[in-house]
C-alpha positions in Angstrom: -2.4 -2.6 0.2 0.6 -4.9 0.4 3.7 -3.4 0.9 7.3 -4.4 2.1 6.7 -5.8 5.6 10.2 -4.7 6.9 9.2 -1.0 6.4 6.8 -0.8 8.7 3.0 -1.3 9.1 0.1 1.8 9.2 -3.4 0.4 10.8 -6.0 3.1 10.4 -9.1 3.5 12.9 -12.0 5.5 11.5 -15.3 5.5 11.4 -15.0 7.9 7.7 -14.4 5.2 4.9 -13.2 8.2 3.0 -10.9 9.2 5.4 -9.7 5.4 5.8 -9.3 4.8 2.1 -7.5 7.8 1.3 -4.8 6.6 4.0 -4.5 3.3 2.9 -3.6 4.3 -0.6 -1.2 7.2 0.7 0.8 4.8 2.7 0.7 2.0 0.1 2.6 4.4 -2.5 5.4 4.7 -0.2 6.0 1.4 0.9 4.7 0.8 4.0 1.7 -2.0 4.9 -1.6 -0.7 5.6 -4.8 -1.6 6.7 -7.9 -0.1 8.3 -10.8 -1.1 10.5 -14.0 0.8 10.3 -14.9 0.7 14.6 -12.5 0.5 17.7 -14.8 -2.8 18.1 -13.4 -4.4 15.0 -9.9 -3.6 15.8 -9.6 -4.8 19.3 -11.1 -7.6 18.2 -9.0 -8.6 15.2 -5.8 -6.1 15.1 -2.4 -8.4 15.0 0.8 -6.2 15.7 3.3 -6.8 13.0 6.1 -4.6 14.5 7.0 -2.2 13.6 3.4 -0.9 13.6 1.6 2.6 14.3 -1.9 3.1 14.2 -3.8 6.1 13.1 -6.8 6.6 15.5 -9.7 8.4 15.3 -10.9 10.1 18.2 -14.6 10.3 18.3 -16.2 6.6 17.2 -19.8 5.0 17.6 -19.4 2.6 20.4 -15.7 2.3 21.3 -14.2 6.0 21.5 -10.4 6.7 20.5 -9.5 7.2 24.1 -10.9 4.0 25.3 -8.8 1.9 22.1 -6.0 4.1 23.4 -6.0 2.9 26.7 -6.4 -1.0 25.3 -3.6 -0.6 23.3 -1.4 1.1 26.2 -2.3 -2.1 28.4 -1.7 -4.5 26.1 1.0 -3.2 23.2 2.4 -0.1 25.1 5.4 -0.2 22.4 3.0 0.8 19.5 2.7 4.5 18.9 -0.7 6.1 18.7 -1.5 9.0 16.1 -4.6 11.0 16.8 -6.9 12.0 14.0 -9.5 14.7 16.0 -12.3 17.1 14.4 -12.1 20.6 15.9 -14.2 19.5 19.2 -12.1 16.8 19.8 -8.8 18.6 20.7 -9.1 18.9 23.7 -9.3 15.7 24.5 -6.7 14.7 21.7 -4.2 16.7 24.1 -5.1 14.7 26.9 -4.4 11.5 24.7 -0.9 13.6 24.7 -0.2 13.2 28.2 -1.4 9.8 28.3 1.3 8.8 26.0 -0.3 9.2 22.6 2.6 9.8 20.1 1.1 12.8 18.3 -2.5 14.1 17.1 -3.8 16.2 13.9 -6.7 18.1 13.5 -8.8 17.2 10.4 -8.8 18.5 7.3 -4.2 17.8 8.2 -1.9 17.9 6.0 -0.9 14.6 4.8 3.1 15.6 4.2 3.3 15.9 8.4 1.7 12.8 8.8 3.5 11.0 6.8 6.9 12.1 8.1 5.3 12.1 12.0 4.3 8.5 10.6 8.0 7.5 10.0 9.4 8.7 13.1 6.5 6.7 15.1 7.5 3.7 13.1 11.1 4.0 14.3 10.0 4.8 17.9 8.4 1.5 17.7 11.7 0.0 16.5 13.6 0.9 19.6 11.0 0.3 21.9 11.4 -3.5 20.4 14.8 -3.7 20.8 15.2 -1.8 24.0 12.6 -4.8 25.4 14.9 -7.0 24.2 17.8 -5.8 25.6 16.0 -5.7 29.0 14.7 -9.2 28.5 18.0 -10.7 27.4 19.7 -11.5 30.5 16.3 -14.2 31.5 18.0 -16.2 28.8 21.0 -17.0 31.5 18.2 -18.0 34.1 17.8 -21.7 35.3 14.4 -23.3 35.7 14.6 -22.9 39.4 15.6 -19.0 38.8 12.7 -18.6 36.5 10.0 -20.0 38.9 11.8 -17.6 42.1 11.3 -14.8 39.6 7.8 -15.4 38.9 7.2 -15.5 42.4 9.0 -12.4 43.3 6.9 -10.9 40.1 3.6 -12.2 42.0 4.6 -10.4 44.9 5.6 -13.4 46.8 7.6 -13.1 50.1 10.4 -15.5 50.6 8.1 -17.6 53.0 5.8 -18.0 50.4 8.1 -19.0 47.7 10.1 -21.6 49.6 6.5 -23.2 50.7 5.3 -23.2 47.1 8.6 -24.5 45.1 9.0 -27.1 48.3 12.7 -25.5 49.2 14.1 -23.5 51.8 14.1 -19.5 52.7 17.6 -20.0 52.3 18.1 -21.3 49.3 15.1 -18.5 47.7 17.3 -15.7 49.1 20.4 -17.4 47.3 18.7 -18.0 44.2 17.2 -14.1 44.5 20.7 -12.9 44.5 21.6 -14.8 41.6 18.9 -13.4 39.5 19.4 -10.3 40.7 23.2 -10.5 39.8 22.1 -11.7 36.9 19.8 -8.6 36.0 22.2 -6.2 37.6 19.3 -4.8 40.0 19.9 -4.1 43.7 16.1 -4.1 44.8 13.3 -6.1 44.3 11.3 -3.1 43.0 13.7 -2.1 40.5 14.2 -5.8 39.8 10.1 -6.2 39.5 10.3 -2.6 37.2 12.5 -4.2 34.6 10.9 -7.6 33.9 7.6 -6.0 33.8 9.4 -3.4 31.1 10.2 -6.1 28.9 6.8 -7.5 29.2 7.9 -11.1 30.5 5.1 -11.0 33.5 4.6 -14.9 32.2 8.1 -16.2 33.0 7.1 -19.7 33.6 
C-alpha cells in the first residue's frame, strides 16, 4: 500500500471489502498512496489529509451515509476532491452530491480506466486548491501582531467599537490599522476582505 507520497494519496470509503481491496491494489500499481476505511465512522474519526489527497466514497453506508461524510469533509477539508462510488438507486442522489461540490461519481460495476484518470485530475485539482490557499494566505505573513489581532476581530464580526474596547486602543487607531491590512490584502471592503481570509482557511489568525 505504500507508494510515493509526492504523487498523491487515494483514501477509499466502502462498506464492500471487495470493492476496497481491489482499489487499494489498483492505485498501489501506479504509484499513488492508498488506504481505505470500511465505515464513514472510521474515517471521520481517523482520516489525516496528506495533500494531495482524493477520497473515493461510497454512497450508501450503515450508519454514516456518503452524503453526510461529504458534507464533513466540505466543512472541514473543502480543498479535497470527492469521487462518488453509487449502486443504480443511488444516482440520484450521487447527482445531487454533484451540485454540492462532489468532484465526480460512477455507477458500480465502473470502469476502472475512467477512474483512474478522473482520479488524476482530482489529485491535481487538489494541488491548486493548496497553492491557490496559499497564495490568498501569503500576504498575513506582512501583518504585525496588532494587525493580526484587528483582523481576527473584523473576522469575528466585530465593529470598530468593539475592537478598540477589547485590544484597549482607540476607534481611531482600529480604523488605521483596518486600512493597513486591507492595503495589505488589496480588498476594498470588509466583506470581500472577510471572503478571502476565510478562503484561505486562516479563521484562527491569532
Amino acid at each position: 500500500m505504500l507508494s510515493s507520497p509526492s504523487a498523491g494519496s487515494v483514501c477509499i470509503v466502502d462498506d464492500d471489502a471487495q470493492v476496497r481491496r481491489f482499489l487499494v491494489e489498483v492505485f498501489s500499481s501506479i504509484g499513488l498512496a492508498a488506504e481505505e476505511y470500511a465505515s464513514g465512522d472510521e474515517f471521520v474519526r481517523h482520516w489525516r489529509p496528506v495533500p494531495p489527497a482524493c477520497v473515493l466514497l461510497d454512497v450508501r453506508m450503515p450508519r454514516l451515509t456518503g452524503p453526510e461524510v461529504h458534507d464533513w469533509l466540505r466543512s472541514r477539508h473543502p480543498g479535497v476532491p470527492v469521487i462518488f462510488l453509487s449502486g443504480f438507486a443511488d444516482v440520484a442522489t450521487a447527482v445531487r452530491a454533484m451540485r454540492l461540490g462532489a468532484f465526480d461519481f460512477f455507477e458500480k460495476p465502473f470502469n476502472i480506466q475512467q477512474i483512474i484518470e478522473r482520479t488524476h485530475e482530482a489529485l491535481r485539482h487538489c494541488s491548486a486548491h493548496a497553492a491557490h490557499a496559499a497564495d490568498a494566505s501569503a500576504w498575513q505573513d506582512t501583518l504585525t501582531p496588532r494587525e493580526r489581532e484587528v483582523l481576527h476581530c473584523i473576522v469575528a464580526g466585530k465593529r470598530n467599537k468593539a475592537i478598540a474596547a477589547e485590544l484597549g486602543i482607540s476607534e481611531r487607531t482600529v480604523e488605521t490599522h483596518r486600512a493597513s491590512i486591507m492595503h495589505k490584502s488589496s480588498t476594498h471592503s470588509v466583506a470581500e476582505l472577510v471572503a478571502l481570509t476565510l478562503s484561505a482557511g486562516a479563521t484562527e489568525i491569532v
